[in-house]
Each structure stands twice: as C-alpha cells, then as structure tokens.
C-alpha positions in Angstrom: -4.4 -44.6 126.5 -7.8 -44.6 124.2 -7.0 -45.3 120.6 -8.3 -42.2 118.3 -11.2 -43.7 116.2 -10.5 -44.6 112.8 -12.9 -42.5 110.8 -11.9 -39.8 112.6 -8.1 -40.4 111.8 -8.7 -40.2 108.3 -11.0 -37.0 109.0 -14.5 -38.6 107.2 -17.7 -39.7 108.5 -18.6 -42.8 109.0 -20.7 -43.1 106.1 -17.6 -42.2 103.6 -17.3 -44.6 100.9 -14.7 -46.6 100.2 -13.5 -44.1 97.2 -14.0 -40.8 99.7 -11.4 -43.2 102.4 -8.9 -44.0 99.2 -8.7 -40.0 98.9 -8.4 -39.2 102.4 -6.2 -42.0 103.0 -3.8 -40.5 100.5 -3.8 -36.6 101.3 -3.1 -37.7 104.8 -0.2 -40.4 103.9 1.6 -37.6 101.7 1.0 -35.4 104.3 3.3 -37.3 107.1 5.5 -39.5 105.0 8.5 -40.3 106.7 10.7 -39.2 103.1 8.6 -36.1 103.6 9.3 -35.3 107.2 12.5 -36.6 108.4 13.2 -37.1 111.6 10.2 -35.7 112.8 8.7 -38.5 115.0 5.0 -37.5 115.6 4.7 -37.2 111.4 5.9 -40.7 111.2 3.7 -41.5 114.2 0.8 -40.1 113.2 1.2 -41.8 109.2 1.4 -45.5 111.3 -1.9 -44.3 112.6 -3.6 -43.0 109.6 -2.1 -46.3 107.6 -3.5 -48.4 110.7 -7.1 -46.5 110.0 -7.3 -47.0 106.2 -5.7 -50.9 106.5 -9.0 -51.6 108.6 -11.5 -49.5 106.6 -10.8 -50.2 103.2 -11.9 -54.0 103.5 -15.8 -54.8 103.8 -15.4 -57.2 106.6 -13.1 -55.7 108.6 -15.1 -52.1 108.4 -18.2 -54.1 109.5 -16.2 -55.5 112.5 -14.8 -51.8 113.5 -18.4 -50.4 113.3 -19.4 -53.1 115.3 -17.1 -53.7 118.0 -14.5 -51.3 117.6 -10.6 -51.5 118.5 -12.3 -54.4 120.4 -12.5 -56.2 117.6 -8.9 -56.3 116.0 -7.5 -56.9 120.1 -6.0 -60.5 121.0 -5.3 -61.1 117.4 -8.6 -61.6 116.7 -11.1 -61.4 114.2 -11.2 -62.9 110.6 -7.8 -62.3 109.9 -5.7 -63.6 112.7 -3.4 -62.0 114.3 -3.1 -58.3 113.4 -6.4 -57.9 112.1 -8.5 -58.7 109.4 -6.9 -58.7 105.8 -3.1 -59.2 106.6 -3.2 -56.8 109.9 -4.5 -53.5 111.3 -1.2 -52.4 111.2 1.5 -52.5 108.2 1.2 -55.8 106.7 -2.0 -55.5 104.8 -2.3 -51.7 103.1 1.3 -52.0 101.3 -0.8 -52.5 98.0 -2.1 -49.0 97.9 1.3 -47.7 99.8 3.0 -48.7 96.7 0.6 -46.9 94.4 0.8 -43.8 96.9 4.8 -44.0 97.1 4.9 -43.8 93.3 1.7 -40.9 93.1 4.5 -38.8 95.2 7.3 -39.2 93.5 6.1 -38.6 89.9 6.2 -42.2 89.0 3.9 -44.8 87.7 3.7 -48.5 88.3 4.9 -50.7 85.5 2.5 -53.7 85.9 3.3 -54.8 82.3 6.0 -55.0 79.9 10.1 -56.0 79.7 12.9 -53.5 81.3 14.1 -51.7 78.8 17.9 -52.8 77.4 20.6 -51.2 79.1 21.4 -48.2 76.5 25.5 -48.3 75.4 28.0 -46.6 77.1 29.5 -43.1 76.2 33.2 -43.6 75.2 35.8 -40.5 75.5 39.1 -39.5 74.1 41.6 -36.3 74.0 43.5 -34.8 71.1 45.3 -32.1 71.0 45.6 -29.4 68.1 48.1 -26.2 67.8 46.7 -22.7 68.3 46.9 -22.9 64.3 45.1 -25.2 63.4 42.1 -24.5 65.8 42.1 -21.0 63.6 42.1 -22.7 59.9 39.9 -25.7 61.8 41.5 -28.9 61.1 40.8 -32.8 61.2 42.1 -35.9 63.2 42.4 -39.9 62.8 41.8 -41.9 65.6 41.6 -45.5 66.3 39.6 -46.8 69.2 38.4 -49.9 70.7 34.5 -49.9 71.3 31.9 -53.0 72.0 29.8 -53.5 68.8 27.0 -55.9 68.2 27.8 -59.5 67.6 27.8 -60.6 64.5 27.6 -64.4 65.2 24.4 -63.9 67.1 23.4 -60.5 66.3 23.4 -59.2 69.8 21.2 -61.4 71.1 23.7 -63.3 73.0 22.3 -66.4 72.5 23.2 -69.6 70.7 21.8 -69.4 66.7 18.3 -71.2 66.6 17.7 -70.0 70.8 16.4 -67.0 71.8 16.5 -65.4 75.3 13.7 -66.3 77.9 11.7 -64.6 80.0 12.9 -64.6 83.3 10.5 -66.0 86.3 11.6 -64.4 88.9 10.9 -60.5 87.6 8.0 -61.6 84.8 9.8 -59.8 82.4 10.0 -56.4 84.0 14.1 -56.2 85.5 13.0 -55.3 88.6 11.4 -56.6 91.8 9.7 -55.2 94.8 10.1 -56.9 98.6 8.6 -55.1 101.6 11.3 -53.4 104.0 9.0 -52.0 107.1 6.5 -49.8 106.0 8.6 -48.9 102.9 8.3 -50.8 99.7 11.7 -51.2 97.9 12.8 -51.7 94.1 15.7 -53.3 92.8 17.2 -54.6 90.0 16.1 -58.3 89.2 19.1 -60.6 90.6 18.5 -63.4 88.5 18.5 -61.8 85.3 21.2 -58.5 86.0 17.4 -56.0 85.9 17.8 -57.4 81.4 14.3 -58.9 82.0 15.7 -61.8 80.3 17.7 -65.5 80.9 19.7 -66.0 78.0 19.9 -70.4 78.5 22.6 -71.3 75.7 25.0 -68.6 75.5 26.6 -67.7 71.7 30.2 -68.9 71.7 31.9 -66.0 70.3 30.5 -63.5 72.7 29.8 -65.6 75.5 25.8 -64.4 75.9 27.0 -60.8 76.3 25.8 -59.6 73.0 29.0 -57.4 71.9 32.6 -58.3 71.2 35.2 -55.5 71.1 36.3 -54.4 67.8 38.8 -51.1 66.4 37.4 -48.3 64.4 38.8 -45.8 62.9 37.3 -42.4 62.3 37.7 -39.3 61.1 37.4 -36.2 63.6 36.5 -32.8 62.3 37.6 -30.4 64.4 35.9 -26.6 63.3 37.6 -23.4 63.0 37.5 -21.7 66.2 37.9 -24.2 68.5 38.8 -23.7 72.2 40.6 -25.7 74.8 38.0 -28.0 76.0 35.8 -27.9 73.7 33.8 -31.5 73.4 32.8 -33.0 70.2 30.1 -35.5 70.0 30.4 -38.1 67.6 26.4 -40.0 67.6 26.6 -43.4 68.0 30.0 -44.1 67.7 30.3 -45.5 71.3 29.7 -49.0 72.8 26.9 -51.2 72.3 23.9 -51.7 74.2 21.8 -54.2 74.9 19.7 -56.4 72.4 17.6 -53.5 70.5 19.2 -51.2 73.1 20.9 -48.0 71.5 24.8 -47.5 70.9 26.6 -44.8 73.0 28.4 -41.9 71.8 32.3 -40.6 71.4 32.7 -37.9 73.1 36.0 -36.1 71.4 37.3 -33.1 74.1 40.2 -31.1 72.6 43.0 -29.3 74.0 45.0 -26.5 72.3 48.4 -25.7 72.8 49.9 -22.9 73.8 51.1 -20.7 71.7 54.7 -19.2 71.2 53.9 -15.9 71.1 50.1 -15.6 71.0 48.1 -15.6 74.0 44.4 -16.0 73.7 41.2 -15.0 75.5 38.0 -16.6 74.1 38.3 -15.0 70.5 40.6 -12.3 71.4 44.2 -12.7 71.0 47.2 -10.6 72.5 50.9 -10.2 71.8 53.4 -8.4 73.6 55.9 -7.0 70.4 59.5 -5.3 70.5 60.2 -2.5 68.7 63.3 -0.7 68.2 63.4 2.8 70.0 64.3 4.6 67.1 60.1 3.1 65.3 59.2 4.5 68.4 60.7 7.9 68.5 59.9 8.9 64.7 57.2 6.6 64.2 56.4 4.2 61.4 54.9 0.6 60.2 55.3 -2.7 62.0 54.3 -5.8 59.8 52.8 -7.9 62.8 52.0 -11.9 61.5 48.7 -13.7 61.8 48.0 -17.3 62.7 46.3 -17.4 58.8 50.3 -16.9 57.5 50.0 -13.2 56.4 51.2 -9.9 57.9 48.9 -6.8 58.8 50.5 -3.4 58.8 50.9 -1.7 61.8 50.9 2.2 62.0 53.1 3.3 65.0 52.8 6.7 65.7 56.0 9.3 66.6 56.8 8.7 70.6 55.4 5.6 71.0 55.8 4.5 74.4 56.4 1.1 76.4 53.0 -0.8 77.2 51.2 0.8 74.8 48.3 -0.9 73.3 46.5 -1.2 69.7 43.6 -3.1 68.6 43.2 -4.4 65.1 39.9 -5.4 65.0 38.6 -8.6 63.3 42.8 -10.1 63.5 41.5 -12.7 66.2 40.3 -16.0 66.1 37.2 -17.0 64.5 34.2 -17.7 66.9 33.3 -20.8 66.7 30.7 -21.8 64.6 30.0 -18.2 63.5 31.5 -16.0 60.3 32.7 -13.4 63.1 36.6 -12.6 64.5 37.6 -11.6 67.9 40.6 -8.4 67.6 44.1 -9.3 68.1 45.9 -6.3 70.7 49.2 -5.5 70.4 51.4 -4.3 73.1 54.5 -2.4 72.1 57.6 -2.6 74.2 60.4 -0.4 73.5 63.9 -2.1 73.6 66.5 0.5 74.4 70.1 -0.2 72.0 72.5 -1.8 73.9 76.4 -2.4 73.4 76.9 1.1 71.8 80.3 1.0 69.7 82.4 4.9 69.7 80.6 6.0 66.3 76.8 5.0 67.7 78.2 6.3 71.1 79.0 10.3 69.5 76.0 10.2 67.6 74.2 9.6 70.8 75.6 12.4 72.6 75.2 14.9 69.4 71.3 13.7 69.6 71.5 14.6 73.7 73.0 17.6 72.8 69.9 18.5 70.6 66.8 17.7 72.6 65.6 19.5 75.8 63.1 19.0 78.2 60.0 19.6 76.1 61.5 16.0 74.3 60.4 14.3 77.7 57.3 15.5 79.0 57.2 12.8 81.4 60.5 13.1 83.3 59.7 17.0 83.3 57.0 16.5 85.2 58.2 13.8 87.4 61.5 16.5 88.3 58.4 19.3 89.3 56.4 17.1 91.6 59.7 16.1 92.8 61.1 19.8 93.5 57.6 20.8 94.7 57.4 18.0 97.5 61.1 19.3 98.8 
C-alpha cells in the first residue's frame, strides 16, 4: 500500500516553512495522542504517521531528499542517516526532542532546562486530643509533647561534614530528575543517584548521618477556641518535620474530639435535653431551673397541663459558634414522670382528686373514647 505523502500528512504545502511544519506538527500530534485517545488504534496510527512526516521534514537534508526522491529515499535504510532515515530515523527515534516540548505544551507544563529540584518540603505531623462538651463551650487549652525531625544543629541541615558542602550530582545536572525514552513516550523520574535532592552529599555529618534532621521532643501549647466541634482540625504552622536543606518545615495538624455528654446532646450549635418533671409542675404549672454548660441555671416557665414530649426553645442557651460572638438555642423536652409507690395517705388524696375532675380535665382521652364509640 502507497505511503500518504508527507506534506500532505501534516496538511501544508510543500513550500511551508519549517515554523508553519512545527505548528502543524503540533495541532496534529495533540490531536491523536495516544493519552488523548485511548484505545483508539487509528488515532495512535495516524500520530506514528504524522510524527513519521515532521521527523523527515523538519531537517534540511532530509526534506531535500523527500522532495527529491520521495519514500524512495528513506527505503533500505538509506540515506544520510543510516538506517531509519536521515537524522536518527523517519520513524520515532529522531523527533522525541520536539515530542518532549509538545508532551509538556499539553499537559500545562514547562521544561526545566535549568536550575536544582527543589528540597523535598517537611512532612505534616498529626495528633488527637480529646476535650469535654465543657470545655469546648468556655474553649480551653492542651499540653502536648511530640517527637518531630528538626534541622541539625551539628551541620545545620546540610547533612554534610563541617567544612564540605553537598555536590552537584552528574547524573541529573542538578535538576532531581531524568528523562529516558520508553517507545514513543518520553518518561520522568526521580534522579536515582541522588533520591530526585539534586545533590551528592560526599562526607556525611556524623550526628545526622547526611540526612539533615535528627529527631527531637517539643512541647507546645494547644489552644483550643470556644465552640469547638468533634473533628475540628487545628493547624499549628510550622511545627511539623523538617525538610530538606532550605526546604520548609511541615505543619501539626491538631484534630479534636469531644465527648459525649451526660445529659446534653448537641447538633452543630444547638443543644437538646430531654428533662423530668414531676406531674404535679406539670398539671398546675410553674418554673424549672434547667443548668447550662457555663455553670449557671436559666428559669424555665412551664405552663399548667404540660404534657410528655413537649418542647421549648431558649434561644441563645447553646453553644457558641465557633469563631463567632453568636449561640445556637438549647431545646428542652419535658417528660412527665407519673408518682409511683403511693403510700394510704398519698393513695386517698388521689382518689379525693379523681373524685373532683371530669372529662373536660382530659380532653385527650375524651376524644380518643368518641372516635372510639363512633368507629363501633
């Protein structure tokens, strides 16, 4: 089967210059990348033929051959270049200097031809502590004592022996990383010989052995703020491990739980309790003194015939939101405890109060003993 002709691969004329085949070279390439398209087999077919095309035209001599000879020229392995064609190969041995620009064009990147890797940043270090629902409404504080890598003092995190200094390492240049062809793909890693640092460090410091930290305890004060909820994460700046030479330090992240409360349950800012009240507050009515997490007592207003499961709001009793000057309500839920173990004196006054009410005393049973009668 013919080969397609070259120029008309890349969609130019023959006259195109060599910026005008970069361009079309690049739209096309993008186009029918394998990352782009995959699993579709006539993409990545047709982006070997379109990187076959631009391999060929984008050198001088090899352009003059093609306009000359045509695919005759690059058959046999001959031509100026050997085997495969003139300037590394017609195919995808030669073009991988511009693939790697294009590979990086696509995915938002940029070539770093010059410069060290950047040290590793320090890690992030984490703890737990735990504080009642009390203290998370007055806000409170905690010591803790961690282990965390700090800079060495011996060599001042350089890891190397005083009067050395690091080297640049041959293998990357410098950068931490280094390229090798795979295919028609171009891949980066992390430089072996130096761990991707950049650097060799030749004559180690004793103490820390070339690593450039040692581990040391700290002890810190945590704040924890009014308002606080269970998982709520604190971030201490800088208080975590040690990076690498010049490299910044980590953070300590500080997640707190609260514990649950006795009697209090709690929904972001709002808080709920579930009270007993003697059935005599709830037949005549009266005050309840209901406690706060803050050690006082509100009043309560209970109105006459109070029933079980009924709810009040006292607005601005919850917790503080955090960060903020406002309260959540705390809701109260009455339930009416019935007396029990009647002696013969509470038993006769019981039947005396009986003997006084009627049914207007319980609408609800009255109208339970209607729909009841009605539905017979």
């Amino acid at each position: 089967m013919a080969k397609t002709d070259f120029y008309e691969q890349l969609g130019v004329d023959r006259s195109a210059s060599a910026a005008d085949l970069k361009s079309a070279y690049r739209k096309l390439a993008k186009k029918y990348h394998p990352d782009v398209n995959p699993g579709d087999a006539a993409a990545e077919q047709k982006f070997k033929e379109v990187s076959e095309a631009y391999d060929v035209l984008k050198d001088d001599q090899s352009r003059a051959a093609y306009d000359q000879y045509g695919h005759a020229a690059f058959e046999n392995g001959g031509g100026p270049g050997g085997p495969g064609g003139f300037g590394g190969g017609a195919g995808f041995g030669g073009g991988f200097g511009d693939m790697g620009d294009i590979f990086e064009e696509f995915f938002g990147g940029q070539r770093r031809r010059q410069g060290r890797q950047r040290a590793a940043r320090g890690s992030d270090l984490r703890i737990e502590i735990e504080v009642t629902l009390e203290e998370a409404f007055d806000g409170t504080e905690r010591q803790i004592n961690l282990t965390r890598a700090v800079a060495c003092d011996t060599c001042g995190g350089s890891g190397a022996q005083e009067g050395s200094a690091p080297t640049t390492c041959t293998v990357c240049a410098g950068h931490g990383k280094v390229r090798a062809q795979q295919g028609f793909f171009m891949v980066e890693r992390p430089c072996h010989n130096c761990q991707g640092s950049g650097q060799v460090i030749e004559n180690p410091c004793g103490d820390c052995r070339g690593r450039g930290h040692t581990q040391k305890q700290r002890n810190l004060t945590v704040s924890v703020p009014s308002g606080v909820e269970d998982g709520t994460r604190i971030r201490l700046s800088g208080e975590g491990n040690a990076g690498g030479p010049g490299a910044t330090t980590g953070d300590l992240y500080v997640f707190v739980g609260v514990r649950p409360h006795a009697v209090l349950q709690r929904d972001g800012a709002d808080l709920f309790c579930n009270v007993p009240i003697a059935f005599h507050l709830a037949a005549k009515g009266g005050a309840l003194n209901v406690p706060l997490l803050n050690g006082k007592r509100v009043k309560l207003n209970i109105p006459s015939g109070a029933q079980s499961g009924q709810q009040f709001r006292l607005r601005g009793k919850g917790m503080p939101v955090l960060r903020s000057r406002a309260h959540g309500d705390l809701y109260v839920q009455i339930e009416v405890e019935v007396p029990s173990g009647l002696n013969k004196k509470q038993q006769a006054l019981l039947d005396a109060f009986v003997e006084a009410t009627d049914e207007t005393n319980y609408p609800d049973v009255s109208e339970f003993e209607a729909r009841n009668t009605k539905s017979q």
